[in-house]
N, C-alpha and C positions, 0 to 999 in steps of 0.2 A: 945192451939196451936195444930193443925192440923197435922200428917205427914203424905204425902200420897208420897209412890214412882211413880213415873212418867210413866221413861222410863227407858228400858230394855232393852240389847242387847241378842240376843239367838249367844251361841257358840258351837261348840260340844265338848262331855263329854264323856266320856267313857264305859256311858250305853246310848247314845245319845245327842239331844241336850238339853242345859240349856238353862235359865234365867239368866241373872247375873245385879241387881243395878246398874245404874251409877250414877244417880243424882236423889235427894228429892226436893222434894220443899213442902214448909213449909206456913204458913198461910196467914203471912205479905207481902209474895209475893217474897220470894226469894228462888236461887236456893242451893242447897249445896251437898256436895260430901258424902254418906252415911258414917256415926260412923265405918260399920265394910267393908271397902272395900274391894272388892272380884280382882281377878287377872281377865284378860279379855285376851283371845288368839285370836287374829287377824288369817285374811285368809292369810292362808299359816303355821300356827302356829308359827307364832314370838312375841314374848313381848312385841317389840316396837311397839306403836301407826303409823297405816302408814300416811301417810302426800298426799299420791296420792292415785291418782286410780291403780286398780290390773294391771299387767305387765306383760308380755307372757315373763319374759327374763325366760332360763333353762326351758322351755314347750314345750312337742314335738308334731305337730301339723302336721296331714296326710293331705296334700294339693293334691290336684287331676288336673291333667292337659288332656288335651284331642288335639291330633297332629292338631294343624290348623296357616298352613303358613300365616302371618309370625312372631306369635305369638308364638307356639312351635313348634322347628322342629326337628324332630327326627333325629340322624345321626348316622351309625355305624362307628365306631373305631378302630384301634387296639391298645393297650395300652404297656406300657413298654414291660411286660410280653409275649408279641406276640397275646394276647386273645381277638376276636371283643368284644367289648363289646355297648352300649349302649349310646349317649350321647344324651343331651334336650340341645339347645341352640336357643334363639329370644329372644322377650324381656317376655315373663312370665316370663323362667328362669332367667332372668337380675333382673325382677323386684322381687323375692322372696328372691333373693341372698343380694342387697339394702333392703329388707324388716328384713334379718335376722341380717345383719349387727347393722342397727339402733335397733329394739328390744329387738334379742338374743335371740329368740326362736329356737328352733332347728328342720329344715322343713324334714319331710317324701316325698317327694316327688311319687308321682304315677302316671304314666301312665295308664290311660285308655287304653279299648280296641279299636282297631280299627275299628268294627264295633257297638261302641256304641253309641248312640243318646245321643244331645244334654237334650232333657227330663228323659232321663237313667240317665245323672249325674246329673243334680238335685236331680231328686228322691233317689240318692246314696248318699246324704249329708243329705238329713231327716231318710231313712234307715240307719246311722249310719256310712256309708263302707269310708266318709272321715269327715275333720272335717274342710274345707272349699275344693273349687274349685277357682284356678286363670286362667281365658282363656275368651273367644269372647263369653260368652254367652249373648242373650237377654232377657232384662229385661220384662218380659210380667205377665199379671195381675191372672193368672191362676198358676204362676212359683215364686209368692210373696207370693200365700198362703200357704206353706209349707216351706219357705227359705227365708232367710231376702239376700240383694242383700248391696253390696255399691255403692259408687257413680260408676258413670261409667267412666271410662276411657277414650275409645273412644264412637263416636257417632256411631249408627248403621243405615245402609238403608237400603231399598227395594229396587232391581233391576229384572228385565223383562229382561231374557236374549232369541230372538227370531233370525232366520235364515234368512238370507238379501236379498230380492227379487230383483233380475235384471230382473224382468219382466216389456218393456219401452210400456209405452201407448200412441201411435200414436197419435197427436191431430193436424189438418191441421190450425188447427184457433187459436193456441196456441197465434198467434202470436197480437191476437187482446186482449188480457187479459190482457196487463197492463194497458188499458184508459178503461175506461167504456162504455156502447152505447153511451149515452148523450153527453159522451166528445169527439167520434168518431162522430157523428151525429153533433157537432159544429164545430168540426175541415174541413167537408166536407163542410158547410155551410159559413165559410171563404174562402177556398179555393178556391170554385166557386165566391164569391162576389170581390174578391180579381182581380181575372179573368175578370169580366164583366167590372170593375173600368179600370183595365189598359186596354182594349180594346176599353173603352172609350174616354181615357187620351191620347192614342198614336196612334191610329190608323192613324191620319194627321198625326202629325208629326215625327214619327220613322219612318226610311228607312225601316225595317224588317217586317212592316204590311202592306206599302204601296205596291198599284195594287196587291192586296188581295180581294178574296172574303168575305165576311162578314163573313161565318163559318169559312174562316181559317184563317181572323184577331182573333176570338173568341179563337178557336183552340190555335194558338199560345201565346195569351194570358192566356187561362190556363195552359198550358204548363208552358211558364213564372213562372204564381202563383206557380205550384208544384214544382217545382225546388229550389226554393229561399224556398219553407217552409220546403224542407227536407233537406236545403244546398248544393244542389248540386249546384245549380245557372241553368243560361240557354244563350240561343247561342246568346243573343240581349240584352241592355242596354236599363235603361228607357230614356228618352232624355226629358218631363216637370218637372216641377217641381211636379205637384198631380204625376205623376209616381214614381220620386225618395220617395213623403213620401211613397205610398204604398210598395216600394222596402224596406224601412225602417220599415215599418210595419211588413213586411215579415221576414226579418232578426230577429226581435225581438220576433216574433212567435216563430219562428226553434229554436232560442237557449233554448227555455222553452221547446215546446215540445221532439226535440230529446232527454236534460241532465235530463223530467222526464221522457223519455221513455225508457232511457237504464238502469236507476235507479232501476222503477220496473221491468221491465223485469229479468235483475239480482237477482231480490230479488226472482221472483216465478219460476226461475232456482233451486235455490239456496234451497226455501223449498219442493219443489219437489222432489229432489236430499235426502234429508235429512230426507223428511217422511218414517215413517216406516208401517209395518201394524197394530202396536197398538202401542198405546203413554203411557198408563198407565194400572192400575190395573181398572178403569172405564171400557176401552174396551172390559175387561177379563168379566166384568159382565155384561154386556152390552149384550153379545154374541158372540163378531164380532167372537172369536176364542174357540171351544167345551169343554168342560171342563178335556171332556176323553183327549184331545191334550196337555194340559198343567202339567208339570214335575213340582216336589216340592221335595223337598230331605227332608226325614223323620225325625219325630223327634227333628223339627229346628222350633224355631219362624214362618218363612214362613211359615211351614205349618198350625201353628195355625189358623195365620193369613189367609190364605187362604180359610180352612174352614168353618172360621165363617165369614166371606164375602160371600162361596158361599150358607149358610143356611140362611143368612138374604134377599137373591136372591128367595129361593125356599119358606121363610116364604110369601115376600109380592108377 
């Protein structure tokens, strides 16, 4: 029979750490608890075997916050004693205080400086100066290799905050941009046929053409046409019947074109009104707007992000 020790727990000793047996296993294949058992001192030094993982309750733990509404807000005081003093209230502090509650660890709380960068406290959690950070920072791939992050709280975005132009660009033919040429170019193309038909239709027998010269039966016939296609109507009645269909025809044109022409019209009001001079981070690279023009507040995600957007500009 074979005995070979296995496995081995290292604890510390008091000229460092040991080895200490926990279990043999033997030839036949089983395991067994060694002839001369040794004591084994758990983390923490207790005797009892723990049943869970390690626990922050009684551990005091310097958490670093940095003022940003409305996350932590700083406020002065004055307290019983009459002395300002200092107060953190938003939800960090909400949420450290629910965090020591369930735990039990006991939080150091620190305020940063006011003038210190978001990459400052990071790098002040690898330099040792806290032993985490709870606040808005962003998780970025540069800011993971020195600091492990958790989940995130809330979601973070990118915003382009730029100054509102009321400069209005005059356009005399704005007014022809909701139909296209083709659809302007058919619409004139009824208009007139519409015209030639009822001056055809009524010229005998409507009072209103009659002892008329031939242009100004025509005349009054498009007139007619235009009127009924933009709903306004016009100063004579069809009196055959081919008049009343083309009256009908008419009618049923206007209601299409005026309910699609105030539709779009509306609509290219409306994103006109609404454009800005850049829509996104694209325009910024693009050029539309110089690089020296654009603000970034230091030390912050954005600016990461900014940079290495505009060096992938100047690479290709």
């Amino acid at each position: 029979m074979v005995l070979i020790t296995l496995q081995k727990k290292a604890q510390i000793a008091s000229n460092g750490l040991t080895l200490v047996s926990i279990l043999d296993y033997t030839d036949p294949g089983d395991w067994r608890v060694p002839a001369q058992e040794n004591v084994i001192i758990w983390p923490g030094n207790p005797w009892i075997k723990p049943t869970d993982r390690a626990v922050l309750k009684g551990t005091t733990l310097r958490i670093g916050v940095i003022e940003s509404v409305p996350f932590t807000i700083v406020q002065h005081v004055v307290n019983e004693s009459g002395y300002n003093t200092t107060e953190l209230i938003g939800y960090v502090p909400d949420l450290i205080e629910l965090l020591r509650v369930t735990t039990g660890f006991i939080p150091v709380i620190q305020l940063a400086s006011s003038n210190q960068t978001y990459a400052a406290l990071v790098q002040a959690i690898s330099n040792g100066d806290y032993d985490n950070v709870i606040g808005d920072v962003t998780v970025i791939s540069s800011r993971r290799e020195i600091v492990s992050f958790s989940i995130g709280i809330f979601d973070n975005s990118l915003s382009i905050i730029i100054l509102q132009s009321f400069n209005v660009d005059i356009d005399l033919l704005s007014f022809l941009k909701p139909f296209s040429r083709s659809l302007w170019l058919l619409v004139l193309i009824a208009f007139v046929y519409a015209g030639i038909l009822m001056c055809m239709f009524e010229r005998h027998d409507n009072e209103a053409l009659q002892n008329r010269s031939l242009v100004s039966q025509l005349s009054m016939s498009l007139w007619f046409s235009f009127g009924n296609m933009v709903g306004y109507g016009a100063d004579f009645h069809a009196n055959t019947a081919s008049g009343r269909l083309i009256t009908a025809g008419l009618f049923i044109l206007c209601l299409m074109l005026v309910a699609s022409y105030t539709a779009n019209l509306a609509s290219d009001l409306i994103i006109s009104k609404s454009q800005g001079t850049i829509s996104g981070i694209d325009d910024i690279k693009s050029g539309k707007i110089p690089f020296n023009r654009v603000g970034v507040r230091v030390g912050t995600a954005s600016e990461d992000y900014y940079l290495r957007e505009e060096i992938e500009i100047i690479i290709h």
